[in-house]
PDB file of N, CA, C and O in Angstrom, chain B, residues numbered from 101:
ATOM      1  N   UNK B 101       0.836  -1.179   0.000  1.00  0.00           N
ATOM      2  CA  UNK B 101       0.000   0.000   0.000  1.00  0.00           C
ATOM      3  C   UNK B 101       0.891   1.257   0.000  1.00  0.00           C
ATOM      4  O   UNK B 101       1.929   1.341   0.655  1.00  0.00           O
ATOM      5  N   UNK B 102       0.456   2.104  -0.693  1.00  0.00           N
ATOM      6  CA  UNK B 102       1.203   3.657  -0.846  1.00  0.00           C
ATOM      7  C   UNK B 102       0.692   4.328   0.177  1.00  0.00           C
ATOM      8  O   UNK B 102      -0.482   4.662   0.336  1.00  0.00           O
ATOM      9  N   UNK B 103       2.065   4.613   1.218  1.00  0.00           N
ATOM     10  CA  UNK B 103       2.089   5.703   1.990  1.00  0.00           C
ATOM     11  C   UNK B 103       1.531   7.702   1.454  1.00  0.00           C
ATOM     12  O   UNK B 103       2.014   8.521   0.672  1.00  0.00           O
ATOM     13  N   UNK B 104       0.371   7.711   2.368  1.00  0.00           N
ATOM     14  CA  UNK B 104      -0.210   9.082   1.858  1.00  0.00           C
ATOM     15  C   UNK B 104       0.075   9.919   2.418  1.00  0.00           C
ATOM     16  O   UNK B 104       0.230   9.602   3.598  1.00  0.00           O
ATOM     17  N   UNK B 105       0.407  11.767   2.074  1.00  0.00           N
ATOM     18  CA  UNK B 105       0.311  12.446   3.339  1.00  0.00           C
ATOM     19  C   UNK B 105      -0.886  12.822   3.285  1.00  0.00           C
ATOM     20  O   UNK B 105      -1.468  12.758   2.203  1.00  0.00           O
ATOM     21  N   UNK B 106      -1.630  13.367   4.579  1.00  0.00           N
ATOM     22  CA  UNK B 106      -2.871  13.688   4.579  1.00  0.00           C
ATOM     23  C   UNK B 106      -2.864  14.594   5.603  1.00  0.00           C
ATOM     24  O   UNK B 106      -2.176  14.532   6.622  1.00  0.00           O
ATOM     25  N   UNK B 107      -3.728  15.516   5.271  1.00  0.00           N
ATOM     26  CA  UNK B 107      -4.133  16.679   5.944  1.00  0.00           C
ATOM     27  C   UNK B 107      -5.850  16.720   6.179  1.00  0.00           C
ATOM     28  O   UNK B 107      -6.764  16.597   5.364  1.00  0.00           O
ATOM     29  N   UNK B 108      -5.858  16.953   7.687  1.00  0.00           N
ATOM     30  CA  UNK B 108      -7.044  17.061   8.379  1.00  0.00           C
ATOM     31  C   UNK B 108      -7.320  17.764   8.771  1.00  0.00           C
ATOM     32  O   UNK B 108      -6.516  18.066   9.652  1.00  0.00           O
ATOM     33  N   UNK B 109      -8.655  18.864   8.685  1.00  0.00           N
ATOM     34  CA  UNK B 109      -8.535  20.079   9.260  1.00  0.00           C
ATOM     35  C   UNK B 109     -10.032  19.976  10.500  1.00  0.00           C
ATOM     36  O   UNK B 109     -11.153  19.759  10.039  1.00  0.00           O
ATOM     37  N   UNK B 110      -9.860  20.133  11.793  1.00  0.00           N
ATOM     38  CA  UNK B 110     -10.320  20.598  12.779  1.00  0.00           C
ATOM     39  C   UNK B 110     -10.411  21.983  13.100  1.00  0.00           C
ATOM     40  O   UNK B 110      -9.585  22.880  12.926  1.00  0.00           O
ATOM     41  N   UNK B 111     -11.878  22.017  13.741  1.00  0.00           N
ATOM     42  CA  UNK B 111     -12.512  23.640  14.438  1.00  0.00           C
ATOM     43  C   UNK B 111     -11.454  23.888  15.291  1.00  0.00           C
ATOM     44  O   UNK B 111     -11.153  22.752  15.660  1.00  0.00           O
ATOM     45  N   UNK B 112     -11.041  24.310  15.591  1.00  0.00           N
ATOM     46  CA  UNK B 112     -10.213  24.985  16.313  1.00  0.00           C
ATOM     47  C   UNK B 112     -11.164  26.106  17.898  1.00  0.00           C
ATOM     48  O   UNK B 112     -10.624  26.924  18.643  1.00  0.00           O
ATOM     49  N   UNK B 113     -12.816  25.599  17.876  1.00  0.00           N
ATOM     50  CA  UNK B 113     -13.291  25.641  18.769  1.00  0.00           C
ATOM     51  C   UNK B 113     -12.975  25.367  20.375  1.00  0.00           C
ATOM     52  O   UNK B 113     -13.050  26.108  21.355  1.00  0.00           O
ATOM     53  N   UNK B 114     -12.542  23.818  20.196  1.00  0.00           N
ATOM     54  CA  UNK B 114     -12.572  23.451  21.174  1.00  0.00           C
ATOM     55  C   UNK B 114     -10.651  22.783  20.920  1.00  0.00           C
ATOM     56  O   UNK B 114      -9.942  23.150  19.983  1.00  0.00           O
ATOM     57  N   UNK B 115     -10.208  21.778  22.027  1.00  0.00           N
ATOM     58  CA  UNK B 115      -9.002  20.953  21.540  1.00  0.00           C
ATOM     59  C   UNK B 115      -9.441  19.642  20.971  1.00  0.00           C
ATOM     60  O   UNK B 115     -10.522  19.099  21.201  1.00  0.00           O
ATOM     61  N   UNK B 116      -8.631  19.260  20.319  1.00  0.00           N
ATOM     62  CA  UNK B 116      -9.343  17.557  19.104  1.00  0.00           C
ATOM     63  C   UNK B 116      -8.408  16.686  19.741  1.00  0.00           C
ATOM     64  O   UNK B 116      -7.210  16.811  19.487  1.00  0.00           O
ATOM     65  N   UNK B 117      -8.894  15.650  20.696  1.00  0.00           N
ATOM     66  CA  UNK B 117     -10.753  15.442  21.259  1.00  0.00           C
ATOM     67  C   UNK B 117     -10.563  16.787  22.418  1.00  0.00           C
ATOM     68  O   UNK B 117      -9.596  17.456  22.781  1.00  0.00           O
ATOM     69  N   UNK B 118     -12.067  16.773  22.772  1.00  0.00           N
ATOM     70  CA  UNK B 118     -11.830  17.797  24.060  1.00  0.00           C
ATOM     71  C   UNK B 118     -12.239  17.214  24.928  1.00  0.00           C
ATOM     72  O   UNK B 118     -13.393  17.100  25.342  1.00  0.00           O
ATOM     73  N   UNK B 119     -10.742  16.548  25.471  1.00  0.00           N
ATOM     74  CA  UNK B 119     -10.481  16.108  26.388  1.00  0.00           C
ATOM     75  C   UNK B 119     -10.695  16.919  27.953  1.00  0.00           C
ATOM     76  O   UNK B 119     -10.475  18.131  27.959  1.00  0.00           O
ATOM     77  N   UNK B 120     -11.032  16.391  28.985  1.00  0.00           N
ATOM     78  CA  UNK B 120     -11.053  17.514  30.198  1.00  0.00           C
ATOM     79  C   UNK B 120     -12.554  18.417  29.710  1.00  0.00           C
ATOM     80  O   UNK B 120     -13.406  18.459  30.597  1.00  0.00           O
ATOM     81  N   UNK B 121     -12.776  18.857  28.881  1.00  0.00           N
ATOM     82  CA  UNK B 121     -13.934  19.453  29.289  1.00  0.00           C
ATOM     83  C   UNK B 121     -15.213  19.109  29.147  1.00  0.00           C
ATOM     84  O   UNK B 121     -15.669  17.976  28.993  1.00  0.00           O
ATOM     85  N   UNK B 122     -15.929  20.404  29.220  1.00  0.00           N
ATOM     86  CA  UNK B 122     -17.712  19.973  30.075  1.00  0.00           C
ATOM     87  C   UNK B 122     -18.187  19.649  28.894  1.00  0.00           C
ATOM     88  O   UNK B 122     -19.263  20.246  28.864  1.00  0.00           O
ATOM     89  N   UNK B 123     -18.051  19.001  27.761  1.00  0.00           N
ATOM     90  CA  UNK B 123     -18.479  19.710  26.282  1.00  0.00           C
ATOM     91  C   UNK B 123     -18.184  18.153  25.685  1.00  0.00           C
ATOM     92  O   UNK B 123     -17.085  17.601  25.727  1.00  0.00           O
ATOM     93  N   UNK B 124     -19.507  17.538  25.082  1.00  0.00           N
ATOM     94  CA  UNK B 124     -19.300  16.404  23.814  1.00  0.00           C
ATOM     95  C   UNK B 124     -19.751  16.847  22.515  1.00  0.00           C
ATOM     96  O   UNK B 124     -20.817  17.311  22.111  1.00  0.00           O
ATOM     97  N   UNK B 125     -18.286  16.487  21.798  1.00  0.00           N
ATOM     98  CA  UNK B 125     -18.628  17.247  20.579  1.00  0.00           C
ATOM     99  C   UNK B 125     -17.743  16.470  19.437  1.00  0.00           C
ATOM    100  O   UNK B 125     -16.608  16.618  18.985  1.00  0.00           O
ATOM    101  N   UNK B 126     -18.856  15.545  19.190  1.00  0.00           N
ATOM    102  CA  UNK B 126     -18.043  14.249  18.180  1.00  0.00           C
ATOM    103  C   UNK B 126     -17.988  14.828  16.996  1.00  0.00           C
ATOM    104  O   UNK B 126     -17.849  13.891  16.209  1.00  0.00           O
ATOM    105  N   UNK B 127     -18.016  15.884  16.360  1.00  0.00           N
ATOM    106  CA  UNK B 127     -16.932  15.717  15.120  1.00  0.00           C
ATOM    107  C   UNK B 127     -15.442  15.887  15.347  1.00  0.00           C
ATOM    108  O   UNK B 127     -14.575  15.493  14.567  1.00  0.00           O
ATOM    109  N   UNK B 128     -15.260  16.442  16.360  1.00  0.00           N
ATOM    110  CA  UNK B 128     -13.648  16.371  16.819  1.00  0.00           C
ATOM    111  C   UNK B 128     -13.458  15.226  17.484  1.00  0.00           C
ATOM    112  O   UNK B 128     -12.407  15.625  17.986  1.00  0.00           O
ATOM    113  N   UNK B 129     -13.586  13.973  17.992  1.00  0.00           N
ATOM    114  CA  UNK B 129     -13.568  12.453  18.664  1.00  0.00           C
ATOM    115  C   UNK B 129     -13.339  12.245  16.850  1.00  0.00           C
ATOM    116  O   UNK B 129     -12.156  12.485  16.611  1.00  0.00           O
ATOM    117  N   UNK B 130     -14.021  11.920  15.698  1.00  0.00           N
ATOM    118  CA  UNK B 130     -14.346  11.822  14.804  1.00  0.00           C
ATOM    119  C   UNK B 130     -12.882  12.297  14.220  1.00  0.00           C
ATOM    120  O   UNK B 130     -11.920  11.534  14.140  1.00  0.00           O
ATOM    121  N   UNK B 131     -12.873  13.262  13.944  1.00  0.00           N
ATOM    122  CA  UNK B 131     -11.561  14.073  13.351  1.00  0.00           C
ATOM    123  C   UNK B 131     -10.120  12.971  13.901  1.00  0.00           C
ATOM    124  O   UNK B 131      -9.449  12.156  13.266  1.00  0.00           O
ATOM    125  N   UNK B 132     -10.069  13.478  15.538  1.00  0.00           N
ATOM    126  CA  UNK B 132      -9.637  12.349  15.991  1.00  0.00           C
ATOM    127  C   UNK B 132      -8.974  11.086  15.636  1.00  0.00           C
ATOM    128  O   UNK B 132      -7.800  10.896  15.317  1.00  0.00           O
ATOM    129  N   UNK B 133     -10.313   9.954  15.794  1.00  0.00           N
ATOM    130  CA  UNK B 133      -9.988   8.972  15.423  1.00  0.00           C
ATOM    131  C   UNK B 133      -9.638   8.830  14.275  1.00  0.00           C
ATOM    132  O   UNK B 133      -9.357   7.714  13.838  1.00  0.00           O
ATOM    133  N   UNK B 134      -9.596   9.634  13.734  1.00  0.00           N
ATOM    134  CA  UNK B 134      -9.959   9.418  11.754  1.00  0.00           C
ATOM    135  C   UNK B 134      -8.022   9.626  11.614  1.00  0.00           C
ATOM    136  O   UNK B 134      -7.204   8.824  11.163  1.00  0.00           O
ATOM    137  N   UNK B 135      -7.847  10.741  12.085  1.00  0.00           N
ATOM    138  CA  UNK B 135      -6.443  10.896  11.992  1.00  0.00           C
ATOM    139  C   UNK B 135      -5.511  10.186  12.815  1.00  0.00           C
ATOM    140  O   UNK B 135      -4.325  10.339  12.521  1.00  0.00           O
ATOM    141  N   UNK B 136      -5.849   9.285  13.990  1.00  0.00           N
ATOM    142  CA  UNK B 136      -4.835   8.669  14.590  1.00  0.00           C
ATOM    143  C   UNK B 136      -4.924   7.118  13.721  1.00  0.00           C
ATOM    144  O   UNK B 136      -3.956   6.358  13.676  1.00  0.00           O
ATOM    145  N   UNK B 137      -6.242   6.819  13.064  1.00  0.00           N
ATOM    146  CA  UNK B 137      -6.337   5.681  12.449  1.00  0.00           C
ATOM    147  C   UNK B 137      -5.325   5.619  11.421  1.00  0.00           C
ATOM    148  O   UNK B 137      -4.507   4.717  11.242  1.00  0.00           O
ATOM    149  N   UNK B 138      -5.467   6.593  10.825  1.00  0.00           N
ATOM    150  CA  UNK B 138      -4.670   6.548   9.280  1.00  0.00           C
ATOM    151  C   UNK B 138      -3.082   6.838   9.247  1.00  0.00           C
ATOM    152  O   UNK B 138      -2.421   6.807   8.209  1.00  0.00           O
ATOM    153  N   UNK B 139      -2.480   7.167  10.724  1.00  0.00           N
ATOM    154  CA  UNK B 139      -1.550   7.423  10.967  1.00  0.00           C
ATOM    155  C   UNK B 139      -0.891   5.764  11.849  1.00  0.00           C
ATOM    156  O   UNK B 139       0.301   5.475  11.742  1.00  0.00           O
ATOM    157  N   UNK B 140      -1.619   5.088  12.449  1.00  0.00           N
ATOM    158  CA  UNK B 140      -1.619   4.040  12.687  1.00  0.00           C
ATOM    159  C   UNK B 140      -1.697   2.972  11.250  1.00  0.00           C
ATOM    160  O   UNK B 140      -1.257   1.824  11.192  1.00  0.00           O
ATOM    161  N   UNK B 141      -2.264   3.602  10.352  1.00  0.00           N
ATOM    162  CA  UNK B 141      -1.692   2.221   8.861  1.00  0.00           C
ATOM    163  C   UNK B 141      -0.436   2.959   7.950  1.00  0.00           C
ATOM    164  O   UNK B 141      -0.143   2.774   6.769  1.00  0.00           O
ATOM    165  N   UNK B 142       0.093   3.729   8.811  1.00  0.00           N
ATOM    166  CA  UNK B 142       1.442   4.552   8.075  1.00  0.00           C
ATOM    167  C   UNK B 142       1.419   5.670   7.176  1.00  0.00           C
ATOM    168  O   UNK B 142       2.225   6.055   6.329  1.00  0.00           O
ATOM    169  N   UNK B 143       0.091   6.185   7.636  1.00  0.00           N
ATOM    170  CA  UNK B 143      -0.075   7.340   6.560  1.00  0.00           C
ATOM    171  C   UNK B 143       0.656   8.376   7.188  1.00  0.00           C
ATOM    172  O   UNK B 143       0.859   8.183   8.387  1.00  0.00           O
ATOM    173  N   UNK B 144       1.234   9.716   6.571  1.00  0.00           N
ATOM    174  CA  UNK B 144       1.812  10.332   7.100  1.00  0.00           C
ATOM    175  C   UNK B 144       0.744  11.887   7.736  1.00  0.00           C
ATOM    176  O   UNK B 144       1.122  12.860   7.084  1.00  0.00           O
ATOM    177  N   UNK B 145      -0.170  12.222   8.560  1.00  0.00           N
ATOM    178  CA  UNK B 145      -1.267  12.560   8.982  1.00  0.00           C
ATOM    179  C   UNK B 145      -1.018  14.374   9.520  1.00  0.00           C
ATOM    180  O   UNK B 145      -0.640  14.644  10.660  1.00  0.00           O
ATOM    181  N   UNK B 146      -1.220  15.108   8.796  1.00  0.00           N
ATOM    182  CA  UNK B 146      -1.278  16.473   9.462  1.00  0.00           C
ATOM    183  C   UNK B 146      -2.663  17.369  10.115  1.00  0.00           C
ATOM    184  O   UNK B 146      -3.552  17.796   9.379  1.00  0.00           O
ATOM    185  N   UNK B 147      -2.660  17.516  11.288  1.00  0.00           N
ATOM    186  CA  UNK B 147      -3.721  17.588  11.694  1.00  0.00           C
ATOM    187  C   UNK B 147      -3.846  19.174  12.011  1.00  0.00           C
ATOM    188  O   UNK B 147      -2.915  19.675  12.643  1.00  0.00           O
ATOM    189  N   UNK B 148      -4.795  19.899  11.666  1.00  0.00           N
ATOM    190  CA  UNK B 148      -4.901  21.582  11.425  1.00  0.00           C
ATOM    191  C   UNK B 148      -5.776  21.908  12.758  1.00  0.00           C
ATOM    192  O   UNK B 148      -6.909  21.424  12.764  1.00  0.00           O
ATOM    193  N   UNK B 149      -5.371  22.685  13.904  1.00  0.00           N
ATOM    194  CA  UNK B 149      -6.210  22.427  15.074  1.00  0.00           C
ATOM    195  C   UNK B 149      -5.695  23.665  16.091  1.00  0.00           C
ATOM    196  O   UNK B 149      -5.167  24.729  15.770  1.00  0.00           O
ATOM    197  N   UNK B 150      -5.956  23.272  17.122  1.00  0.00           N
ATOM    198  CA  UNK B 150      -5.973  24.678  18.168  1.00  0.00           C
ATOM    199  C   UNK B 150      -4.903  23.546  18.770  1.00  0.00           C
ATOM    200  O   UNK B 150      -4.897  22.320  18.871  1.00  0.00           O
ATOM    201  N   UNK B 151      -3.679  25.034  19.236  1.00  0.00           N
ATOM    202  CA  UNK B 151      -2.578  24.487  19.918  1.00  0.00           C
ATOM    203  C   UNK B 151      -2.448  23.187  21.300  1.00  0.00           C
ATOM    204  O   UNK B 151      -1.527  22.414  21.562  1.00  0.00           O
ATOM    205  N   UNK B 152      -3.989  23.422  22.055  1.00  0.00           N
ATOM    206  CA  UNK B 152      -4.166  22.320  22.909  1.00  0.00           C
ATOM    207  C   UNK B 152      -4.664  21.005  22.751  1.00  0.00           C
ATOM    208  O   UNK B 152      -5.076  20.172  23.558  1.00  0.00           O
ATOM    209  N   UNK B 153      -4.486  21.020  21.126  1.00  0.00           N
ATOM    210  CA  UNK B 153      -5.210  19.735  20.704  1.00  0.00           C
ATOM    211  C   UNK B 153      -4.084  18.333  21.505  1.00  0.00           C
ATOM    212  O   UNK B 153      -3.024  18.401  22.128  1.00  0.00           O
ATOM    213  N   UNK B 154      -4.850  17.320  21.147  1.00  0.00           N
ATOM    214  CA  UNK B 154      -3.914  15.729  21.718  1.00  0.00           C
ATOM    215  C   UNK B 154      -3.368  15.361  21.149  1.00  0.00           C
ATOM    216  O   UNK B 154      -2.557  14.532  21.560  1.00  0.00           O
ATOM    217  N   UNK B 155      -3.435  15.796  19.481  1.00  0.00           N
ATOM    218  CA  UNK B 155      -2.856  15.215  18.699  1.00  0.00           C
ATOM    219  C   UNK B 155      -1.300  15.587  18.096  1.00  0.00           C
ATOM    220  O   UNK B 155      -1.202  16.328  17.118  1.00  0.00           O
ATOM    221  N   UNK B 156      -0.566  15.238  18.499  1.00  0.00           N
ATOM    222  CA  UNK B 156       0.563  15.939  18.740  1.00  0.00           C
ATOM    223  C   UNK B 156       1.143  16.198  17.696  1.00  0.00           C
ATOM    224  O   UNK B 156       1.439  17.357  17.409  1.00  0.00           O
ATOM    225  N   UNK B 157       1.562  14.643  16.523  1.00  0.00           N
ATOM    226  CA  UNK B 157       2.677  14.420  15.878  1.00  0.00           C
ATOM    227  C   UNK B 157       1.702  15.041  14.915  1.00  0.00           C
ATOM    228  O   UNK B 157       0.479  14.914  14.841  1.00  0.00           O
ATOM    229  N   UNK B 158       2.745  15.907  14.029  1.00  0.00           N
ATOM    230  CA  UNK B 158       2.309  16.584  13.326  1.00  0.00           C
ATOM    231  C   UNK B 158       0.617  17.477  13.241  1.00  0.00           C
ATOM    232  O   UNK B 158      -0.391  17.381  12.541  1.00  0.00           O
ATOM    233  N   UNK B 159       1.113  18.399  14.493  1.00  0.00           N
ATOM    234  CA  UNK B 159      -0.231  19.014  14.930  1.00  0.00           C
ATOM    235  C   UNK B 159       0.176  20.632  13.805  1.00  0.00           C
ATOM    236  O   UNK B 159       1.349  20.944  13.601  1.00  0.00           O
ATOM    237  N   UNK B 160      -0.563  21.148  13.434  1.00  0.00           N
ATOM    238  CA  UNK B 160      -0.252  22.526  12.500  1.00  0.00           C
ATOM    239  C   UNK B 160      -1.434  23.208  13.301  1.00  0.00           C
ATOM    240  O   UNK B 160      -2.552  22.693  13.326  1.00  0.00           O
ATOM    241  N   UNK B 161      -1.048  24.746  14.150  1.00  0.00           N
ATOM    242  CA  UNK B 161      -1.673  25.142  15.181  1.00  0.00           C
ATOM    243  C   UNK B 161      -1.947  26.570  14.578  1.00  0.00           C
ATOM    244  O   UNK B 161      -3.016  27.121  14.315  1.00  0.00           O
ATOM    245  N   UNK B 162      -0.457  27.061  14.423  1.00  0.00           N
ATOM    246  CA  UNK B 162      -0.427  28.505  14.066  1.00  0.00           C
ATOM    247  C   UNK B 162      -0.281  28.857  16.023  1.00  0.00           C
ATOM    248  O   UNK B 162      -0.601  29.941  16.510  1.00  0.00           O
ATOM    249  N   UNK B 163       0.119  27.977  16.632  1.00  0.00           N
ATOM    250  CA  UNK B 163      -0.019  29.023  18.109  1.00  0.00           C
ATOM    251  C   UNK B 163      -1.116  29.094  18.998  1.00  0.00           C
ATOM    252  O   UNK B 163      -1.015  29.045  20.224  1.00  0.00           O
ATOM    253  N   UNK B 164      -2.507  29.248  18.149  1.00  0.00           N
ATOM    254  CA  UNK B 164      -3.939  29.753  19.108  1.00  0.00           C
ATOM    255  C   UNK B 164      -4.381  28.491  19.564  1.00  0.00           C
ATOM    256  O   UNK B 164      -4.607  27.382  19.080  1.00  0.00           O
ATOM    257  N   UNK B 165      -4.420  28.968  20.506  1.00  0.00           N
ATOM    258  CA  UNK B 165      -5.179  27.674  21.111  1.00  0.00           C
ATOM    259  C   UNK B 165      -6.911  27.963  21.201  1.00  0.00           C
ATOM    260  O   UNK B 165      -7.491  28.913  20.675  1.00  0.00           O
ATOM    261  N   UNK B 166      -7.382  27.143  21.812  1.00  0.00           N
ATOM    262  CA  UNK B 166      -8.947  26.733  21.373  1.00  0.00           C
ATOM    263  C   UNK B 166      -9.902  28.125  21.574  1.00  0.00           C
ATOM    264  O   UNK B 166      -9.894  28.657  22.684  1.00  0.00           O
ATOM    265  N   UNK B 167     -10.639  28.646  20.595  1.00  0.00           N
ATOM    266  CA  UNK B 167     -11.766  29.673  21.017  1.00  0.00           C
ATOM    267  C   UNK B 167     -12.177  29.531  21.987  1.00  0.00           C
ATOM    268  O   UNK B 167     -12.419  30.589  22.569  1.00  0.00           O
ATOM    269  N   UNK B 168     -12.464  28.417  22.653  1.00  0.00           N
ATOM    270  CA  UNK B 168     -13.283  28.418  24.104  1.00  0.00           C
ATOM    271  C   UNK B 168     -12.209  29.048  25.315  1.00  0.00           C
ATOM    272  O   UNK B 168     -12.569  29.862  26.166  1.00  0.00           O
ATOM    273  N   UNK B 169     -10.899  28.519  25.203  1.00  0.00           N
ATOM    274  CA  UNK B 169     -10.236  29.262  26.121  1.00  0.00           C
ATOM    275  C   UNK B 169      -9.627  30.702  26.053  1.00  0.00           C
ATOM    276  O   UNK B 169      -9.092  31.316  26.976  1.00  0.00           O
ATOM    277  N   UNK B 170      -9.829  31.124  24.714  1.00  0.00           N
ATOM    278  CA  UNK B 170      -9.778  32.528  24.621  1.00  0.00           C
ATOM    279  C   UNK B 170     -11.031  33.158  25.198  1.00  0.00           C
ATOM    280  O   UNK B 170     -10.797  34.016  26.049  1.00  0.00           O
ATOM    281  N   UNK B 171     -12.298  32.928  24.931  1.00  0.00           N
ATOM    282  CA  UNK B 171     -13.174  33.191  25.802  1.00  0.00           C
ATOM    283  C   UNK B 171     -13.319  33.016  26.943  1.00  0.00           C
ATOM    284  O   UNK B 171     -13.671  34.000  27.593  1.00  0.00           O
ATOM    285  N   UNK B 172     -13.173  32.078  27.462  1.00  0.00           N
ATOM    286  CA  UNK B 172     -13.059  32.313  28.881  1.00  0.00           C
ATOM    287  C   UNK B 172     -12.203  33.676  29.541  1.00  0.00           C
ATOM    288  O   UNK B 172     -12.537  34.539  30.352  1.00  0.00           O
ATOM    289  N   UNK B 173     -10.695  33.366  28.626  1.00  0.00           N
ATOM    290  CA  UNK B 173      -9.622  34.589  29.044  1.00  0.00           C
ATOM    291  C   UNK B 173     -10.463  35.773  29.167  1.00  0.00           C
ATOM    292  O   UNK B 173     -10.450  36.283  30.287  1.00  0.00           O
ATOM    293  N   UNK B 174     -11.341  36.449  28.100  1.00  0.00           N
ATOM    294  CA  UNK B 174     -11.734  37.583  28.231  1.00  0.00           C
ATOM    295  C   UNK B 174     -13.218  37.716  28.923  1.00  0.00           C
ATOM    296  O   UNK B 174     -13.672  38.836  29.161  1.00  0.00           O
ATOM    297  N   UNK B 175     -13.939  36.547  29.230  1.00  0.00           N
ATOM    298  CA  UNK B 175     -14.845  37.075  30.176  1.00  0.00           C
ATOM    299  C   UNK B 175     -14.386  36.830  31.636  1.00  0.00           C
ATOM    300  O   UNK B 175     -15.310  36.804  32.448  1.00  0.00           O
ATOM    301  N   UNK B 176     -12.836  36.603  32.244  1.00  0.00           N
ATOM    302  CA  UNK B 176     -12.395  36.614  33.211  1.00  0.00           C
ATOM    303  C   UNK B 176     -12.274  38.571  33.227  1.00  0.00           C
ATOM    304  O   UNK B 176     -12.873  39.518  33.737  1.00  0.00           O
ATOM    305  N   UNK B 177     -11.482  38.403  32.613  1.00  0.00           N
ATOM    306  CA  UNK B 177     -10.787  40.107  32.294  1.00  0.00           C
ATOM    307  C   UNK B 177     -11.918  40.967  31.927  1.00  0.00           C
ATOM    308  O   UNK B 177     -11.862  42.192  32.038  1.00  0.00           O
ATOM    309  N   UNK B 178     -12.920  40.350  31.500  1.00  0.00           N
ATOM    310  CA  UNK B 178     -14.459  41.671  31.899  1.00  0.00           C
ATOM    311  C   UNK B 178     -14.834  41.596  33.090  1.00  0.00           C
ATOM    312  O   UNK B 178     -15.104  42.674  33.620  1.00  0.00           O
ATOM    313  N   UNK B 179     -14.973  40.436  33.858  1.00  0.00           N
ATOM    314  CA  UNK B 179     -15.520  40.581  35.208  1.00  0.00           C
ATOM    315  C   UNK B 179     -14.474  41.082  36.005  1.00  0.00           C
ATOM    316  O   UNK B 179     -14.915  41.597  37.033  1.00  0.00           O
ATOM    317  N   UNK B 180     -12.756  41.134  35.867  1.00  0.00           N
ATOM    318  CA  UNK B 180     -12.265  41.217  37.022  1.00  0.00           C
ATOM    319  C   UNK B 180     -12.300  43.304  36.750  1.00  0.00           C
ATOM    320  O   UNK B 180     -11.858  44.047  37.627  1.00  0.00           O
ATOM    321  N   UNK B 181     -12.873  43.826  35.473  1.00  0.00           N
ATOM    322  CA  UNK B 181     -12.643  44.982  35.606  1.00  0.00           C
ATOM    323  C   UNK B 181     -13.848  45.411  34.428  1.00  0.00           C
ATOM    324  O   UNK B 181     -13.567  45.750  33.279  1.00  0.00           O
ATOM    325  N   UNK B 182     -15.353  45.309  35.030  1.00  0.00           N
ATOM    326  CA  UNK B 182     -16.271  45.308  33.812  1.00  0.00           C
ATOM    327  C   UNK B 182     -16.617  46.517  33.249  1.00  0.00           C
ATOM    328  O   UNK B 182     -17.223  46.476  32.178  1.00  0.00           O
ATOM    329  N   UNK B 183     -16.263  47.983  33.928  1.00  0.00           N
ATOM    330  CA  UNK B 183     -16.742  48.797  33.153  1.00  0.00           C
ATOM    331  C   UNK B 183     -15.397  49.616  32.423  1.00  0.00           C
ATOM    332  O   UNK B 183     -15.505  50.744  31.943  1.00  0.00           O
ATOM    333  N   UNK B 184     -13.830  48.645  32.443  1.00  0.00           N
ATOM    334  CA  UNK B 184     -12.927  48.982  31.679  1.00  0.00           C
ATOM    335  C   UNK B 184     -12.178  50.373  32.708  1.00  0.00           C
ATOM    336  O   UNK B 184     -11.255  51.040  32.240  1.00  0.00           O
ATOM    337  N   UNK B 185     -12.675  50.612  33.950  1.00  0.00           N
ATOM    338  CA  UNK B 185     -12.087  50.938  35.233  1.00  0.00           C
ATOM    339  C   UNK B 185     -10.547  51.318  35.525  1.00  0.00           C
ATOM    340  O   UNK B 185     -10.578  50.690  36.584  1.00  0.00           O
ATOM    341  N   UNK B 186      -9.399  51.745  35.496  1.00  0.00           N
ATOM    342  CA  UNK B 186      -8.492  51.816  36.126  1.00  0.00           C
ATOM    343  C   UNK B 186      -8.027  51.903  37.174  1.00  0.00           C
ATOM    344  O   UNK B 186      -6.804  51.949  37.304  1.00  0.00           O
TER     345      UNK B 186
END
């Protein structure tokens, strides 16, 4: 069988799987498995995702990690100062 490279692209919503949090959201389990499968029959597997993803080997991030934890970041930083206060 001919070794493929392949590129997979994930939301960058959450981390692929999102592991640890409150949140089921199987197209990333899906994404997931899909890319550890095909990397497990020797394909060569690039996975396009938010920096906290699981998927390590050959993860392509760009750096950001998941929208959800950027949100959180900034509705911490509205509540700890909500009307922008000094």
């Amino acid at each position: 069988m001919k070794k493929l490279k392949i590129a997979i692209f994930a939301t960058n919503l959450y981390p692929t799987p999102p592991k640890g949090e409150q949140v089921i959201y199987a197209p990333l389990w899906l994404t997931y498995d899909l890319a550890k499968g095909l990397r497990d029959k020797g394909h060569e597997v690039f996975l396009f995702g938010s920096k906290d993803s699981h998927f390590k080997e050959n993860l392509i991030s760009l750096g950001m990690p998941s929208l959800k934890k950027i949100n959180l970041f900034i509705q911490h930083q509205i509540n700890q100062n909500p009307l922008g206060k000094q």
